[in-house]
N, C-alpha and C positions, 0 to 999 in steps of 0.2 A: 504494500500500500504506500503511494507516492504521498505526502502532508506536505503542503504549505501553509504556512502563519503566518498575517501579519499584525502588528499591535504601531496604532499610528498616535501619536499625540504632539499637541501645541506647543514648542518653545513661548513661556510665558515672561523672558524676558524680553522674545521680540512683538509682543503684540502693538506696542504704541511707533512700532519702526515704521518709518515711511514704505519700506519695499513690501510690508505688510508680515504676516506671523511667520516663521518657520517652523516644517513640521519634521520632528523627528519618528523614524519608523525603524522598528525593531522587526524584525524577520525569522523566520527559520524553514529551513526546510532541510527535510527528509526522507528517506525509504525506511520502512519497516516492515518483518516478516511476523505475522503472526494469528494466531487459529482463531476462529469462530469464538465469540465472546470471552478472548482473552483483554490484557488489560495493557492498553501502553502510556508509559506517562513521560511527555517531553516537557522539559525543562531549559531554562538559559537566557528568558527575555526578560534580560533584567535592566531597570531603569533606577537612576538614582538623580535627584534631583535635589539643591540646593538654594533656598529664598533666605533671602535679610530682611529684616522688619523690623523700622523705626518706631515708636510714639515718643511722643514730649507730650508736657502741660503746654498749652498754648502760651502765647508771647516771651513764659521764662525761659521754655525750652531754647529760643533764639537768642537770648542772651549771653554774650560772647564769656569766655573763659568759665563762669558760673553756669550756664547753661547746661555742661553736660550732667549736672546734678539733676537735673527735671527731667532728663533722658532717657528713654530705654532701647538699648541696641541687640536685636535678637540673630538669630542666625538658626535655620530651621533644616534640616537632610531629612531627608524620606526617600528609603530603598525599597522596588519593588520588582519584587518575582514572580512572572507570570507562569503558571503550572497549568499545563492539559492534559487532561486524563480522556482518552477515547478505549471505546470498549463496543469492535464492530462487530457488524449480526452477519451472519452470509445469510443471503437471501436466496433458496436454489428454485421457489415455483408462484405463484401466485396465491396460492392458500396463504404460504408461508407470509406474502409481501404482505397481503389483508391482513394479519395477525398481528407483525409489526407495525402497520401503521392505525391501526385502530386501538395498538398499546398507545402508542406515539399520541396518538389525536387525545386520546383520553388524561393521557399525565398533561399535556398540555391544557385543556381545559379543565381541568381541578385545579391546576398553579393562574390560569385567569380566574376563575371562580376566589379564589385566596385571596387573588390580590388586588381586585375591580370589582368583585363582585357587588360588594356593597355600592360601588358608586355607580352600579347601571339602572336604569329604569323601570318602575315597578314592573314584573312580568315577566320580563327579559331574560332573568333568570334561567325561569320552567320553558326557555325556547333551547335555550343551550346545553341544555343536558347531553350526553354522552350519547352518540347513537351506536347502535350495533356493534364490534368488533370488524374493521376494515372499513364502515360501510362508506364510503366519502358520499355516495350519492344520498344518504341520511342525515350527513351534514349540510350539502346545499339544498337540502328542503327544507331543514329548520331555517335555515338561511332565509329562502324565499319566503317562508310563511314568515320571520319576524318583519322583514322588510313588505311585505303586505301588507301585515299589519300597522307598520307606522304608516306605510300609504292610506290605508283608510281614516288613521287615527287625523291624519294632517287634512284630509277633506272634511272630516265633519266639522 
């Protein structure tokens, strides 16, 4: 199995530069050999990043020689290691594929359900429930039916 990774983020000392932000991007890429729901974990993208950060009292703080008494001169590092753990299914017929992806659809909506759930629409809910194992065409009819539903809801 061929991996590539990438992990991209904002130089945040150059956001106010005229030529505008620089992005730094972290990479990896690799081959790995390995069975049917074994477990591979790549490691190495690591970022470390270093901020300074002033406060003063206002007006003492600019007060020459006594000033740095009103001062606070900080200096902040934060190191970070990004870790992927992939753990792949071989998929050898169509049963099989319905079976993964109806695992798949289902853990993914119980973690929307967790984490929106509350903040969707009364009803809305009882449209998204889990359909079938595989079934994707039981997904887009709940689809359809909630999306009907608001179409009526918005006419009356």
């Amino acid at each position: 199995m061929k991996i590539s990774q990438a992990a991209d983020s904002i130089d945040q000392t150059t956001l106010s530069a005229a030529a505008g932000p620089t992005f730094n991007r972290r990479t990896l890429d690799t081959v790995v050999t390995v069975g049917d729901g074994g477990l591979v974990a790549l490691g190495g993208l690591t970022q470390e990043t270093t901020s300074n950060a002033e406060d003063k009292v206002p007006l003492l703080g600019d007060i020459p020689v006594i000033g740095n008494l009103f001062k606070y001169q900080g200096k902040e590092r934060k190191k970070t290691n990004l870790m992927i753990f992939i753990r792949p299914t071989i998929i050898r017929d169509e049963i099989g594929n319905r079976a993964v992806a109806g695992e798949r659809y289902g853990y993914v909506m119980e973690d929307a359900a967790r984490n929106v759930g509350s903040k969707l629409p009364l009803g809305v809910n009882d449209q998204l429930k889990t359909p079938a194992a595989g079934s994707i065409h039981g997904a887009l009819n709940a689809l359809d039916a909630l999306n009907k539903s608001e179409d009526n809801k918005a006419k009356q």
